[in-house]
C-alpha positions as CSV (number, residue, x, y, z in Angstrom):
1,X,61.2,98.4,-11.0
2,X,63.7,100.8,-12.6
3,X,61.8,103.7,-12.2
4,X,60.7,102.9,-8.3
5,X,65.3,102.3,-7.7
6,X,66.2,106.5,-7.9
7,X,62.8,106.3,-5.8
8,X,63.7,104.3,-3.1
9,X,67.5,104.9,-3.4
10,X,66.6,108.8,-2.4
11,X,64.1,107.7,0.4
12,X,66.9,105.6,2.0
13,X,69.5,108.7,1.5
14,X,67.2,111.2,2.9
15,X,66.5,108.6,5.9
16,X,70.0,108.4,6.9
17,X,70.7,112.1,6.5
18,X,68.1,112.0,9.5
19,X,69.4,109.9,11.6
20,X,72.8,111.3,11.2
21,X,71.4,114.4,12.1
22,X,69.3,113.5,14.6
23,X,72.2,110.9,16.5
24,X,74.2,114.6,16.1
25,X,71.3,116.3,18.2
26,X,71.2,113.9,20.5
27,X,75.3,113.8,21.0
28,X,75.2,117.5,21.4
29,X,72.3,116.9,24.4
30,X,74.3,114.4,26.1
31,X,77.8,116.4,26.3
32,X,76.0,119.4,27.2
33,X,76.8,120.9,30.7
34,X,73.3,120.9,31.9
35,X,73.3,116.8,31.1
36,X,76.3,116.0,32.2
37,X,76.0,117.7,35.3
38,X,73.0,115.4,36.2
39,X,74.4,112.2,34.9
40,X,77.5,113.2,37.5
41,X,74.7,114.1,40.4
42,X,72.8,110.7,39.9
43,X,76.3,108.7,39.8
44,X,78.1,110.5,42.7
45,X,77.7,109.3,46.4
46,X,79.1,112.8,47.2
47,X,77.2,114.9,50.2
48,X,78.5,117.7,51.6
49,X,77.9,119.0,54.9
50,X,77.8,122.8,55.0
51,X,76.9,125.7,57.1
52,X,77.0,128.5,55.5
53,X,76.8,130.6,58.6
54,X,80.0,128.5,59.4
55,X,82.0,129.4,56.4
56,X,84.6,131.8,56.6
57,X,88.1,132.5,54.4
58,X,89.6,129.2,53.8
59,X,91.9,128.3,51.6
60,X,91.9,125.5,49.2
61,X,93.9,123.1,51.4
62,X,92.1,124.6,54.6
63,X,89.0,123.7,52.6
64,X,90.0,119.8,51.3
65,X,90.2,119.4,55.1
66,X,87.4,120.7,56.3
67,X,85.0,119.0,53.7
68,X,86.1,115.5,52.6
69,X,84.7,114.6,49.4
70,X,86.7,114.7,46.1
71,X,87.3,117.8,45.5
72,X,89.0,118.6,42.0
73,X,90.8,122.3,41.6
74,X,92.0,124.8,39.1
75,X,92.8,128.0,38.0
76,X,89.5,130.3,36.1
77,X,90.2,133.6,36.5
78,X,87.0,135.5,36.8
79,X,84.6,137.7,38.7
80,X,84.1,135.0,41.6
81,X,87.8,134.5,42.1
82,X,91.2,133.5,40.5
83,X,91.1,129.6,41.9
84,X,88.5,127.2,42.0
85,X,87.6,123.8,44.0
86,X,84.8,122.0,42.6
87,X,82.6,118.4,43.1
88,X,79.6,116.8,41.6
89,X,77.7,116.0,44.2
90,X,74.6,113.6,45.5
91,X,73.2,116.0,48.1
92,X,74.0,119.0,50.1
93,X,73.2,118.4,54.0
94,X,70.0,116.5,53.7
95,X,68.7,117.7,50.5
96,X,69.7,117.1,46.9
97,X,72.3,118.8,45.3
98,X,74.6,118.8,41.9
99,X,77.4,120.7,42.1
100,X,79.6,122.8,44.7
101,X,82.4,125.8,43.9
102,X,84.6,127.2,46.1
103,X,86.1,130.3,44.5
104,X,89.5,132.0,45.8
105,X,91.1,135.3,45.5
106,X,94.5,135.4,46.6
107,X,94.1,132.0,48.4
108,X,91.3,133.0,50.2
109,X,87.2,131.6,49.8
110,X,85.9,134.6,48.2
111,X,82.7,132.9,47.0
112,X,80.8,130.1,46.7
113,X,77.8,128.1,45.4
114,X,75.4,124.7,45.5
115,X,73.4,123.8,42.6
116,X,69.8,122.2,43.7
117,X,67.8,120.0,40.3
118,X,65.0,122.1,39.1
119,X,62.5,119.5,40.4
120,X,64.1,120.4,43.8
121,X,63.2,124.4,43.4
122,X,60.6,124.6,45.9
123,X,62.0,121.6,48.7
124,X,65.8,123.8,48.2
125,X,63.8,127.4,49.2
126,X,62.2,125.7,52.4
127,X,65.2,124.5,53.8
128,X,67.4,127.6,52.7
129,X,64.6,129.4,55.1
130,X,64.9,126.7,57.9
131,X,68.3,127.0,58.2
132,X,68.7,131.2,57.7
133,X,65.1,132.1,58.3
134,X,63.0,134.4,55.9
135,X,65.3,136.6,53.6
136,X,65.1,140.5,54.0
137,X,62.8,141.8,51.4
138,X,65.1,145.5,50.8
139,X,67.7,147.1,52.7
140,X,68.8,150.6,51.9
141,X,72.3,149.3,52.9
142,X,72.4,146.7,49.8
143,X,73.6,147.7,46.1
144,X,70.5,145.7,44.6
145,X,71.8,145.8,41.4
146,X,75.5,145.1,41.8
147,X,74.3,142.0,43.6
148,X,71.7,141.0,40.6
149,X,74.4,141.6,38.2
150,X,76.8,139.4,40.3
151,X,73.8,136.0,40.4
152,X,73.1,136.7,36.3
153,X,76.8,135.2,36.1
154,X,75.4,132.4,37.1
155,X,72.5,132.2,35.6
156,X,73.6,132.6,32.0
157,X,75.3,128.8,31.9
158,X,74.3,126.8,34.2
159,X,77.2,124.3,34.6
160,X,80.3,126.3,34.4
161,X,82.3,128.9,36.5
162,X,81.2,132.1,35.1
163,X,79.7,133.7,32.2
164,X,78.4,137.0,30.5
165,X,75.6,139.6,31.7
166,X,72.4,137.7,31.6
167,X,68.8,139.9,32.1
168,X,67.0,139.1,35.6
169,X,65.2,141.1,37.8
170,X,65.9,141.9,41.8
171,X,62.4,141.2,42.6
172,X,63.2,137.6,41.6
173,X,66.3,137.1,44.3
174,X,65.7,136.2,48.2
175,X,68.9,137.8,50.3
176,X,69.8,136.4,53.7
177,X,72.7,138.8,55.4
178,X,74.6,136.2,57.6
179,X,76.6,137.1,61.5
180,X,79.7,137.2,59.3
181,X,78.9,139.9,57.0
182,X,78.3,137.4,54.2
183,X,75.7,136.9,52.2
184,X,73.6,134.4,50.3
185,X,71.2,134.8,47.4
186,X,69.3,132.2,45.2
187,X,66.7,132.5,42.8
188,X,62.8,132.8,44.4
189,X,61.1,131.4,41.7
190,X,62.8,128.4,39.3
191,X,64.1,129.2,35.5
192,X,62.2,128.6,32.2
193,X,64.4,125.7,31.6
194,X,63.4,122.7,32.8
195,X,66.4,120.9,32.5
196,X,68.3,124.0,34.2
197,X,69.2,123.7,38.2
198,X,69.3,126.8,40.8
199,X,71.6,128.6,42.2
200,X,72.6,129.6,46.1
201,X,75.5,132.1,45.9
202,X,77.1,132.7,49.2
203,X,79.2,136.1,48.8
204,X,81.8,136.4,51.2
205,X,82.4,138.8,54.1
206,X,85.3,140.6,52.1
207,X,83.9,140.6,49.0
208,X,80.3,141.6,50.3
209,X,82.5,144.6,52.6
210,X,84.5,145.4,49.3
211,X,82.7,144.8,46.3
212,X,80.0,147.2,46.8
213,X,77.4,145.4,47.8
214,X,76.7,147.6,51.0
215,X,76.0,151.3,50.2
């Protein structure tokens, strides 16, 4: 019996070392952005109701009244904007949806974005076309690249409000140019992470005008 105790004493260290480590994992999974941005979609009653072809420079207050959910705001200076409004939503329209930004630049709604769950990819592209029709496939009028460069912010953390260069390809973006010089972009095909959501990026008129997006 001796002998089997350093035995058995090892097995049940080694066994908890596990379990500490895995309960670590599994912490790490739960606080991440990606889950806690669908634990926040399947607990919200949040839809917003949005035309993009509607949207023009509001401000923040301009914006709390024009959409009523629960908004929650804040300053994140970045490449989007200086100011943010933000809500974890239940759907966008009639569709699902996780989260909405509004970003500002000096007050203004200089861009914006809806987040659709990856098992939505294909459902989110159909109705982005039925409300916009089919995007243009190139334009010798659009900086390609400034606007890829602009989406890969988005893409390299899904969850937060900006982010470092991340690698993706025109080819894989669908543009619509809107009546108001705006424009939205979103992701043709879904990313390699299954637990990841896409993207629609609606680039304001000023900023599209201004930011070199048009040749």
């Amino acid at each position: 019996m001796k002998l089997n105790e350093p035995l058995s004493t090892a097995k049940t260290l080694i066994a908890t070392l596990l379990l500490l480590l895995l309960a670590a994992i599994l912490y790490r999974v739960w606080d991440s952005d990606l889950v806690y941005g669908y634990r926040k979609h399947f607990s919200s009653d949040d839809v917003i109701q949005l035309n993009f072809n509607e949207l023009d420079t509001l401000t923040p207050d301009e914006t709390k009244e024009k959409f009523h959910i629960n908004w929650w705001c804040g300053y994140d200076s970045n490449q989007f904007g200086d100011y943010f409004c933000a809500d974890e939503l239940k759907g966008w329209n009639k569709s699902p949806a996780i989260l909405v930004v509004f970003w500002y630049k000096n007050n203004k709604l200089n861009n914006a974005k809806i987040d659709a769950p990856y098992w939505h990819h294909s459902k989110f592209i159909k109705q982005i076309k039925s409300e916009y029709g089919e995007p243009i496939r190139k334009s010798q009028r659009l900086d390609y690249l400034k606007i890829t460069e602009k989406v890969a912010l988005l893409l390299i953390s899904k969850g937060k409000y900006g982010g470092s260069n991340s690698k993706i390809k025109s080819e894989d973006l669908a543009i619509w140019k809107l009546k108001s010089g705006a424009l939205l972009v979103t992701e043709l095909e879904p990313g390699p992470n299954p637990f990841s959501w896409n993207s629609l990026l609606w680039i304001g008129p000023e900023q599209a005008k201004h930011g070199g997006y048009y040749h």
